[in-house]
C-alpha positions as a Python dict, from the first residue, in 0.01 Angstrom:
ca = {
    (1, 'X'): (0, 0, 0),
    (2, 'X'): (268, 161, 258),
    (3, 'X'): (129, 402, 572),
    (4, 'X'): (4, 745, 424),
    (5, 'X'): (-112, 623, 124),
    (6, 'X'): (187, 545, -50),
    (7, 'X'): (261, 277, -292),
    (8, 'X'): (521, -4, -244),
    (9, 'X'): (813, -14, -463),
    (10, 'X'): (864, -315, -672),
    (11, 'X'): (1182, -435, -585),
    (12, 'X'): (1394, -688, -775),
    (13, 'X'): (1466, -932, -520),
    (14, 'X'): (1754, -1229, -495),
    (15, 'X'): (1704, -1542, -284),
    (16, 'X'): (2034, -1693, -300),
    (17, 'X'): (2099, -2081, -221),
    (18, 'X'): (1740, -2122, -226),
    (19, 'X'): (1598, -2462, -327),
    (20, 'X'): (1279, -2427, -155),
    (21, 'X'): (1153, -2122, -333),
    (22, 'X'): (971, -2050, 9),
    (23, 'X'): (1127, -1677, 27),
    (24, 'X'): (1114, -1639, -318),
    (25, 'X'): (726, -1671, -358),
    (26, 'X'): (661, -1437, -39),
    (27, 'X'): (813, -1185, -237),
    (28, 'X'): (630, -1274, -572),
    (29, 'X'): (286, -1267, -345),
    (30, 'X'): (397, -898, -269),
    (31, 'X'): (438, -815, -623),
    (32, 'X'): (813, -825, -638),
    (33, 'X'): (1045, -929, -932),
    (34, 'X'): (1165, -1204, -712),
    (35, 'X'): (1433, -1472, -783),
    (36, 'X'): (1562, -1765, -668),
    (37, 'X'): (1947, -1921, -721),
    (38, 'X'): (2102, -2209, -640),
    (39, 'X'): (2297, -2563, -725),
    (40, 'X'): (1934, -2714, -717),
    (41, 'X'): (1661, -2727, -884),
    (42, 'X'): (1369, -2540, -723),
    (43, 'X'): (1096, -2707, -558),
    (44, 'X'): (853, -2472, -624),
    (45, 'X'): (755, -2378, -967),
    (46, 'X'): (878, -2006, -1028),
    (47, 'X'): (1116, -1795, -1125),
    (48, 'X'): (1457, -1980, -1021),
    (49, 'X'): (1815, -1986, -1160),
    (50, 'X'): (1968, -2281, -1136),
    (51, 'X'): (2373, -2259, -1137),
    (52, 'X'): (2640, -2035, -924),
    (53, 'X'): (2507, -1771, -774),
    (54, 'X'): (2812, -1564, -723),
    (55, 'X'): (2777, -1521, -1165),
    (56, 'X'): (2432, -1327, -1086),
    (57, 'X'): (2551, -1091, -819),
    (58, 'X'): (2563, -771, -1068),
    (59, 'X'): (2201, -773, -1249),
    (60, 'X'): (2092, -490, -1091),
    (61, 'X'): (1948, -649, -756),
    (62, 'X'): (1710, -467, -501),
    (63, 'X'): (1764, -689, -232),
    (64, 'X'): (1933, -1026, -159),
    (65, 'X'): (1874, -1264, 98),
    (66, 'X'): (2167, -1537, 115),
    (67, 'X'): (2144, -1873, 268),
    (68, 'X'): (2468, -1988, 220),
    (69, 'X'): (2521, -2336, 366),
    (70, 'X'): (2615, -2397, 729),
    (71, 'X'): (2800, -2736, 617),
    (72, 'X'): (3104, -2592, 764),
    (73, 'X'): (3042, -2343, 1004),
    (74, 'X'): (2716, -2410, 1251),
    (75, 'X'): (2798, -2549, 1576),
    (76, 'X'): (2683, -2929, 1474),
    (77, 'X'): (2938, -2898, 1172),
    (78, 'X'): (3226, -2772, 1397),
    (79, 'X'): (3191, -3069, 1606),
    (80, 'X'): (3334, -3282, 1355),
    (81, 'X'): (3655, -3124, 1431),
    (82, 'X'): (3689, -3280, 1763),
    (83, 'X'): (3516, -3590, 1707),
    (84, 'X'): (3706, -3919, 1834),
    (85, 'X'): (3788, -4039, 1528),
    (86, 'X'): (3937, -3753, 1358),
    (87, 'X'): (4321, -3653, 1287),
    (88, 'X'): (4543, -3353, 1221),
    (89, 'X'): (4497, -3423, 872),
    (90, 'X'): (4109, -3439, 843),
    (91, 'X'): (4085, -3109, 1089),
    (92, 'X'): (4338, -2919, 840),
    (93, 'X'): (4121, -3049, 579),
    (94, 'X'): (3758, -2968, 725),
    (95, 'X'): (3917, -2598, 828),
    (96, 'X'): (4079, -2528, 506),
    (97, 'X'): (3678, -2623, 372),
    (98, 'X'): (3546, -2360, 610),
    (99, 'X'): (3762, -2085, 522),
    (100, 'X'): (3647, -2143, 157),
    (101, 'X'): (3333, -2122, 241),
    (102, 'X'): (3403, -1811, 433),
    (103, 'X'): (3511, -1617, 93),
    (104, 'X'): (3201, -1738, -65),
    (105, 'X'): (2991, -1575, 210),
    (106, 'X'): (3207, -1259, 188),
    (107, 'X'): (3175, -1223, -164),
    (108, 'X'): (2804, -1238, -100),
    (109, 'X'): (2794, -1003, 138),
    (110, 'X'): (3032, -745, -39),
    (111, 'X'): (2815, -762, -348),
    (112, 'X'): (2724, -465, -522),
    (113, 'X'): (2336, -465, -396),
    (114, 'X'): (2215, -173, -140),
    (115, 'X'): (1961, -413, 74),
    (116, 'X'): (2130, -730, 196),
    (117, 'X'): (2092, -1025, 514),
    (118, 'X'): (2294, -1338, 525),
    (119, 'X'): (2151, -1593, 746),
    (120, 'X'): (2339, -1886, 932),
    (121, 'X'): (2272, -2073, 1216),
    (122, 'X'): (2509, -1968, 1565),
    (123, 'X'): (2840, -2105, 1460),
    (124, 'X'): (3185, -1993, 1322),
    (125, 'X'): (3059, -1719, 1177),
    (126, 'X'): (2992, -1547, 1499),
    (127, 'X'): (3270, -1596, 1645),
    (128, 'X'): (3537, -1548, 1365),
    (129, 'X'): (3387, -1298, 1132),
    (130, 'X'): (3143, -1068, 1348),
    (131, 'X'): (2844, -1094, 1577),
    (132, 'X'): (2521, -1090, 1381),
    (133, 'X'): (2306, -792, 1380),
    (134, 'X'): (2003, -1002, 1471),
    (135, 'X'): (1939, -1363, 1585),
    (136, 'X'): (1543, -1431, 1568),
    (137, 'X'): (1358, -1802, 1694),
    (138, 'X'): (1049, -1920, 1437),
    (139, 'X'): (833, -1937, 1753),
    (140, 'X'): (844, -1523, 1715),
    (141, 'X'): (670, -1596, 1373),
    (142, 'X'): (441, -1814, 1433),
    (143, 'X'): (608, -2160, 1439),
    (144, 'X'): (641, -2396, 1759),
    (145, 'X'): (1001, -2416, 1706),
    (146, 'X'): (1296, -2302, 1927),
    (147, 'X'): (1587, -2284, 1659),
    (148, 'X'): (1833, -2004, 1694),
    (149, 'X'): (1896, -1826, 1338),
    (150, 'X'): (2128, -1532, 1297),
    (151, 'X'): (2111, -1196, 1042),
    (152, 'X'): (2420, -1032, 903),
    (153, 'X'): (2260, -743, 768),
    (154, 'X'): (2317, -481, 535),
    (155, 'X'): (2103, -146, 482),
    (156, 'X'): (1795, -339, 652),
    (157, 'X'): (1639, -287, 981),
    (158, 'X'): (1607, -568, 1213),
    (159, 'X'): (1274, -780, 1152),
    (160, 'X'): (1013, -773, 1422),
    (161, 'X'): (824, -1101, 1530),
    (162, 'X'): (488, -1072, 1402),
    (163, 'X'): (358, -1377, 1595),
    (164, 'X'): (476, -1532, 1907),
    (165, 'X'): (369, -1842, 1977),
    (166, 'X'): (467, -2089, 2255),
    (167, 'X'): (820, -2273, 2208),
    (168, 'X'): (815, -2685, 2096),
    (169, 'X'): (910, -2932, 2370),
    (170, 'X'): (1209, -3044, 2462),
    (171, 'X'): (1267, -3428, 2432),
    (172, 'X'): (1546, -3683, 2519),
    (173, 'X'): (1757, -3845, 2231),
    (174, 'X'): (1737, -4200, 2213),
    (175, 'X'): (1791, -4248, 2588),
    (176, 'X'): (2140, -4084, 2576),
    (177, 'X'): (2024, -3794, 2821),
    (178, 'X'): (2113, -3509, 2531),
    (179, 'X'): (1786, -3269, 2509),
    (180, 'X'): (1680, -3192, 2180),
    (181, 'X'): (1372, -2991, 2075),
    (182, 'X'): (1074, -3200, 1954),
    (183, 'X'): (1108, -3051, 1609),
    (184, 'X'): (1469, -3169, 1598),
    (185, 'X'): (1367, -3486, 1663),
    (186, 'X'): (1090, -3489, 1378),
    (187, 'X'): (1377, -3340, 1093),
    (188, 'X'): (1531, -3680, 1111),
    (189, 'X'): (1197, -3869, 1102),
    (190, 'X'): (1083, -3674, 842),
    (191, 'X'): (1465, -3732, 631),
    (192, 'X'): (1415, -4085, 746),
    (193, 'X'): (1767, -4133, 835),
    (194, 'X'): (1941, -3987, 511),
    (195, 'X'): (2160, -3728, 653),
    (196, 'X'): (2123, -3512, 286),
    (197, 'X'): (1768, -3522, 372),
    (198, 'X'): (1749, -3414, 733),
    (199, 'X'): (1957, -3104, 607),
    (200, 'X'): (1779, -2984, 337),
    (201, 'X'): (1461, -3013, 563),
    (202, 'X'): (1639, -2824, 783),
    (203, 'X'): (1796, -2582, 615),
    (204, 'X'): (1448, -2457, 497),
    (205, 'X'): (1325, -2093, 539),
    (206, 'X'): (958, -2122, 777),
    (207, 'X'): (681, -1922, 592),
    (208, 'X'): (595, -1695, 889),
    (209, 'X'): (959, -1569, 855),
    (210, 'X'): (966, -1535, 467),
    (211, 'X'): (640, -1364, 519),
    (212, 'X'): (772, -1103, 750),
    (213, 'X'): (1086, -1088, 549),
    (214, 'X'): (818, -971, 252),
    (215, 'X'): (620, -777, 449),
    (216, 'X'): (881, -561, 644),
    (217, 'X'): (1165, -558, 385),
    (218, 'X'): (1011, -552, 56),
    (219, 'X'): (994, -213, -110),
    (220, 'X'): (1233, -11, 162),
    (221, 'X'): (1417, 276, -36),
}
């Protein structure tokens, strides 16, 4: 129930290049026709697509909330580019790879669906598409975690921190001087090593965000 009395809309509601179905269910816990779509299978039971996502852009959507993956464009990724090892060849390849990606997360973004965010960590997208219209930290929801995530956003008003909470520690990496934040550092515990792993932990939506998400964007006209 909205201020005044009103009653929410149900909104049909797109999670794409969600495994984790952590988004999707905040929205099915609001009473939302809510959707998840990606390469994966969903971890979560629910209501999940598995397959391309771009094939289920024009079914009459609500909202959409894209994680399309940072493989190629956060600031670790771009790294590669300049790493000792690497040649004209493999940086022609690895850029030719993140322009690709690039259409995919313009086709998202251009799809034909009033109410949309694509979220990224700080990384080529900022700098060679636009600036995003909000970067938020988990510790503003809730979550001891300092981890910079940015909002391209579409017909939706920036989301406000519903719980802030004191930022995780910063710790040294393996003696090599490079600061990290403690929950950094746990990811690759926690993937034990196996770099596909550590990503997919990381990539991960936390719940006091996909709560908020639920709360503040579900049912907006």
């Amino acid at each position: 129930m909205l201020a005044g009395g009103m009653e929410m809309s149900r909104f049909r509601v797109l999670v794409a290049c969600e495994f984790s179905g952590i988004v999707r269910e905040a929205f099915a816990k609001k009473g939302h026709d809510a959707w998840s779509c990606d390469l994966l299978p969903t971890e979560k039971p629910g209501n999940h697509i598995l397959g391309d996502v771009l094939k289920h852009l024009n079914e009459d959507w609500d909202l959409m909330i894209a994680h399309p993956p940072c493989t190629y464009f956060s600031n670790a990724g771009m790294c590669n580019l300049t790493r000792k090892n690497s040649d004209d060849e493999y940086r022609r390849k690895r850029l030719a790879l993140t322009h690709k990606s690039f259409k995919f997360v313009k086709r998202l973004f251009n799809a034909p669906i009033k109410n949309i965010c694509i979220e990224n960590p700080v990384g080529w997208l900022n700098t060679h598409w636009r600036k995003p219209d909000q970067i938020i930290h988990p510790y503003e929801f809730g979550h001891r975690v300092n981890k910079k995530t940015c909002f391209w956003l579409k017909c939706l008003p920036k989301l406000i921190p519903t719980e802030i909470v004191e930022r995780d520690e910063i710790t040294i990496w393996n003696g090599t001087g490079k600061r990290i934040s403690k929950w950094y550092k746990d990811t690759l515990k926690a993937g034990k090593g196996n770099l596909r792993e550590v990503t997919k932990i990381r990539s991960k939506t936390f719940q006091g965000v996909a709560d908020a998400m639920a709360e503040q964007w579900g049912g907006l006209t």
